[in-house]
PAZAPA-4460 file (N, C-alpha, C; in steps of 0.05 Angstrom, whole numbers, plus 32768, in hexadecimal, padded with zeros to 4 digits):
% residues 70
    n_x    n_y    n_z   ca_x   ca_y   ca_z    c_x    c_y    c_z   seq   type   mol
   776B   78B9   872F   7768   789C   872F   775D   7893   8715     1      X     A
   7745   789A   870D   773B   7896   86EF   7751   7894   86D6     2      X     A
   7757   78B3   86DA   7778   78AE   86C8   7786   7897   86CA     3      X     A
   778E   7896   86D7   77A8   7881   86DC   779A   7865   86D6     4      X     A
   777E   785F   86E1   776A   7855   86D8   7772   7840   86BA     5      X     A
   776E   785D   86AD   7767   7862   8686   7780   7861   867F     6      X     A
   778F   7860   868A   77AD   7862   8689   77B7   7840   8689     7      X     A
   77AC   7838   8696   77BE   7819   869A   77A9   7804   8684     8      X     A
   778E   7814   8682   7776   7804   866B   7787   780C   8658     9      X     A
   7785   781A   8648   7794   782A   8636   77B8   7814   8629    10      X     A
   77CA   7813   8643   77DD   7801   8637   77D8   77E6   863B    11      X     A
   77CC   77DB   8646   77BC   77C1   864A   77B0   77B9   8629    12      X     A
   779F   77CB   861D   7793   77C1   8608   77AA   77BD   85F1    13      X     A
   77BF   77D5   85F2   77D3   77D5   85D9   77E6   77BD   85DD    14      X     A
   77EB   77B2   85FA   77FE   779F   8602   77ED   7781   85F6    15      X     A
   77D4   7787   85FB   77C0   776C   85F4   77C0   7766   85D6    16      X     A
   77BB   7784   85C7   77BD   7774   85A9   77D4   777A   85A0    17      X     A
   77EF   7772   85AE   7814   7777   85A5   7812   7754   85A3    18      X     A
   7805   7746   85B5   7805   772F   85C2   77EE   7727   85AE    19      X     A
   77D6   771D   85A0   77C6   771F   8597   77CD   7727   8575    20      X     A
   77D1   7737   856E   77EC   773A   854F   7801   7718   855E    21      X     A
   780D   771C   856C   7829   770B   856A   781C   76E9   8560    22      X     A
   7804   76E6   8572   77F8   76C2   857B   77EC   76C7   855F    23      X     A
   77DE   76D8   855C   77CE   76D8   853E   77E3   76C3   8523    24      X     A
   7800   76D5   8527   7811   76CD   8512   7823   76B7   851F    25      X     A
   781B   76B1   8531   7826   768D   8541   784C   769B   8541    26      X     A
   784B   76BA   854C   7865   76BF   854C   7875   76BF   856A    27      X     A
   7889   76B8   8572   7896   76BA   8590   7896   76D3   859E    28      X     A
   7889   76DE   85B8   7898   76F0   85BD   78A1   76FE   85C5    29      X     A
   78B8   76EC   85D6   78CD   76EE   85DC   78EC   76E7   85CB    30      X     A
   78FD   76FC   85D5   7916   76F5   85C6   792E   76EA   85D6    31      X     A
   7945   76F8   85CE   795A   76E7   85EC   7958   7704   85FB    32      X     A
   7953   7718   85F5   794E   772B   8613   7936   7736   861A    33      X     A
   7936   7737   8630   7917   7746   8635   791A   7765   8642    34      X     A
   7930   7771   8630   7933   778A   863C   792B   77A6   861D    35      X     A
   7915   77B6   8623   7911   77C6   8613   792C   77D3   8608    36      X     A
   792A   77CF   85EE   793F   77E9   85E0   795A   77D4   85DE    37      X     A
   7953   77BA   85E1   796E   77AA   85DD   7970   779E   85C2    38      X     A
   797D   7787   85B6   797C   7782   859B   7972   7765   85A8    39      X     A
   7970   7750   8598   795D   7744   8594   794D   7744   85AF    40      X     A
   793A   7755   85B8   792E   7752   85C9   7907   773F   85CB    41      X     A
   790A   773A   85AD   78F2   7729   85A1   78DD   773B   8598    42      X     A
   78C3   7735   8587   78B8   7742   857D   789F   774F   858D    43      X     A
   789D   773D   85A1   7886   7759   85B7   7890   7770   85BE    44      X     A
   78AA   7769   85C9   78BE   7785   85D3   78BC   7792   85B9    45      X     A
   78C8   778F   85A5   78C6   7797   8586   78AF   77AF   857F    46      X     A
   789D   779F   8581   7886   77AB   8580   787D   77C5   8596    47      X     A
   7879   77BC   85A4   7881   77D4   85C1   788A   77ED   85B5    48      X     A
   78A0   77EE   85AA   78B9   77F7   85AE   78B4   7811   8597    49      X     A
   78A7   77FF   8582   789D   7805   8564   7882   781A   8572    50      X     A
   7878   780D   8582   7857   7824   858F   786A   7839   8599    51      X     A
   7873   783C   85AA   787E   784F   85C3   7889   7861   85A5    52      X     A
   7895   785C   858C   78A2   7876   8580   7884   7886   8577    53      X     A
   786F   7875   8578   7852   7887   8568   783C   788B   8580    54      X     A
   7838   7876   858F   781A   787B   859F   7828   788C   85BB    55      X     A
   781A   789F   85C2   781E   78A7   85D8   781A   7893   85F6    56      X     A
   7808   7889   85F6   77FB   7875   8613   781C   7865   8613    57      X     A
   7820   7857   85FE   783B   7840   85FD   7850   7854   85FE    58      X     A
   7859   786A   85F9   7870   7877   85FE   7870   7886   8619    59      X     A
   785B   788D   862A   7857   788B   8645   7857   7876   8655    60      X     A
   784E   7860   864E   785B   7845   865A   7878   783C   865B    61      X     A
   7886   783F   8644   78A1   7835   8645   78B4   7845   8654    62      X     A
   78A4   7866   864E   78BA   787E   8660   78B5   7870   867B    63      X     A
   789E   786C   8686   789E   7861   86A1   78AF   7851   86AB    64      X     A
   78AE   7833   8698   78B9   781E   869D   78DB   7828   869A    65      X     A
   78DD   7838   8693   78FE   7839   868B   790C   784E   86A9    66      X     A
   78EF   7857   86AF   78FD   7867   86C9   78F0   7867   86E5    67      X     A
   78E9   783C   86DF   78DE   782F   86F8   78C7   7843   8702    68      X     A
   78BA   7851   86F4   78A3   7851   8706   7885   7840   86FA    69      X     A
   787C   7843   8715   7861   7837   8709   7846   7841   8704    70      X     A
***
């Protein structure tokens, strides 16, 4: 439970300053899709996308999200 815990703090904080970088630079972000791994899918997804190839916590999140679990 703790894990999973540190686990959802953990992408919570990297999701907070994706969002936090974006308002900082008064940038949108959202695009016309809201589907990971699509083309213009806007610059939060962007960003995301850009963590998941380097941080581990965000590339454990997206494998999740991509194979519906939670």
């Amino acid at each position: 439970m703790e894990k999973e815990k540190a686990h959802w703090r953990n992408v919570l904080l990297r999701i907070l300053a994706a969002i936090q970088y974006l308002a900082k630079n008064n940038d949108a972000l959202r695009g016309s899709s809201d589907v990971l791994y699509e083309k213009n899918n806007g610059k939060f997804l962007g960003i995301i996308e850009m963590l998941a190839k380097f941080d581990p916590v965000i590339s454990e999140h997206v494998r999740r999200i991509k194979g519906n679990e939670t």
